[in-house]
N, C-alpha and C positions, 0 to 999 in steps of 0.2 A: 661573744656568742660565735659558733662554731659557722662558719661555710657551709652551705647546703648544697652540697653535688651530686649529679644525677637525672635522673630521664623528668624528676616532679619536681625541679629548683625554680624553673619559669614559671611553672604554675604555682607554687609554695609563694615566689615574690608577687604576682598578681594581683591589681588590686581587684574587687569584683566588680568594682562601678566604672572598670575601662572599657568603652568599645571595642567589642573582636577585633579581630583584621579583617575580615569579610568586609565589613560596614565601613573602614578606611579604603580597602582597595575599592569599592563600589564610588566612594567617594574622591579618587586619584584616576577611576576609570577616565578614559577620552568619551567624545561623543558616541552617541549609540548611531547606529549606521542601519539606514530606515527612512519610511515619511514622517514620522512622530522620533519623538524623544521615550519615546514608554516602549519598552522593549516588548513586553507583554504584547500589547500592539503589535508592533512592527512583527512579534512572532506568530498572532493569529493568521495577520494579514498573508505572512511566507506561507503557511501553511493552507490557506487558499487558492492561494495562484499555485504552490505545488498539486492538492489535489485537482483543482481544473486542466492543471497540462498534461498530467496522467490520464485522465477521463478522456480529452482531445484526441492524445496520442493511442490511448484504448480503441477509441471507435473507428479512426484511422487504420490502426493495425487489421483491424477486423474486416472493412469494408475494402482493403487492397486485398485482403485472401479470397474474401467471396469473390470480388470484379470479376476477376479469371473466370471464375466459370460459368455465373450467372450474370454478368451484366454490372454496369451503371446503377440503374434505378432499382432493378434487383437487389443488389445487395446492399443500396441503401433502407427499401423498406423490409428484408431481415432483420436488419442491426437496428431499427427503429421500433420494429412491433416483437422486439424482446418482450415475454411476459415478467412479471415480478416474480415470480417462481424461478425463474432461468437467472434472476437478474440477484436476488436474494441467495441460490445456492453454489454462483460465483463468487460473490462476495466473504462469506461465511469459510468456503473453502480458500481463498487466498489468505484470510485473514489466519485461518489455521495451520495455514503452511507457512507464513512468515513468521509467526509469534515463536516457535519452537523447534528444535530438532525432529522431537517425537511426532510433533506435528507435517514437519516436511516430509518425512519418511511415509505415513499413513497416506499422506494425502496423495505422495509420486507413485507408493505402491495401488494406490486405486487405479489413478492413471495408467497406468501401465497394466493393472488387470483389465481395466477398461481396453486400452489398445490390442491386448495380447485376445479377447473376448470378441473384437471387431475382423482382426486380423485369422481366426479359425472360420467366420462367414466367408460366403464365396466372396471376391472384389466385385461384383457386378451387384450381389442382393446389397452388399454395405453402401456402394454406390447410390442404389435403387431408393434405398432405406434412407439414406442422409439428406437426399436429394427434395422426397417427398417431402419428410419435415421440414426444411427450412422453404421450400418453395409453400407449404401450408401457413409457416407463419408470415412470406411474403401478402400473402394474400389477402387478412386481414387487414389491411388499411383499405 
């Protein structure tokens, strides 16, 4: 019987009842690196502690820009009496500018219509205008 050479000779001699290699290296792996042995786990869990130090470092970033101009407690209760409207059409927009090109592009061009829209008002009314709002949403607690 002839030699079989070629890209299908591994596969041609295979038996079917052999486990992949997938399921040998999984089984050669070292220990999973974790509190648990279940990766699955260990991968929820990372994925918790990453989104909480995102949120931490969010609200952080936000309450050192306000401090400056408004204060300490000020610009804590901004960042705190955020409505779910403010808090839902941040989220929606970051998630559509991360997932895509097409998506980054839409969403820096609004940005930027937005700044370039802010930036034809005088600096005093956009002053005036920004101020009131978030000193309104201060106020509600």
């Amino acid at each position: 019987m002839a030699k079989r050479k070629g890209l299908f000779a591994e596969i041609a001699r295979r038996p079917s009842h052999k486990p992949s290699r997938a399921v040998k290296q999984a089984d050669k792996a070292p220990a999973v690196p974790g509190p648990t042995e279940n990766p699955a786990t260990n991968l929820i869990m990372a994925d918790i502690a990453i989104r909480a130090g995102t949120y931490l470092a969010r609200r952080g970033v936000e309450k050192g820009l306000l401090t400056g101009r408004y204060g300490k407690q000020t610009a804590h209760d901004i960042v705190k009496n955020r409505s779910l409207k403010q808090s839902l059409t941040s989220f929606v927009l970051a998630s559509v500018a991360t997932r895509s090109l097409p998506g980054a592009v839409l969403v820096g061009g609004g940005a930027l219509a937005k700044t370039l829209l802010d930036r034809r008002k005088s600096r005093r009314r956009a002053k005036i205008e920004g101020d009131r709002k978030l000193l309104d949403q201060a106020d509600k607690s």
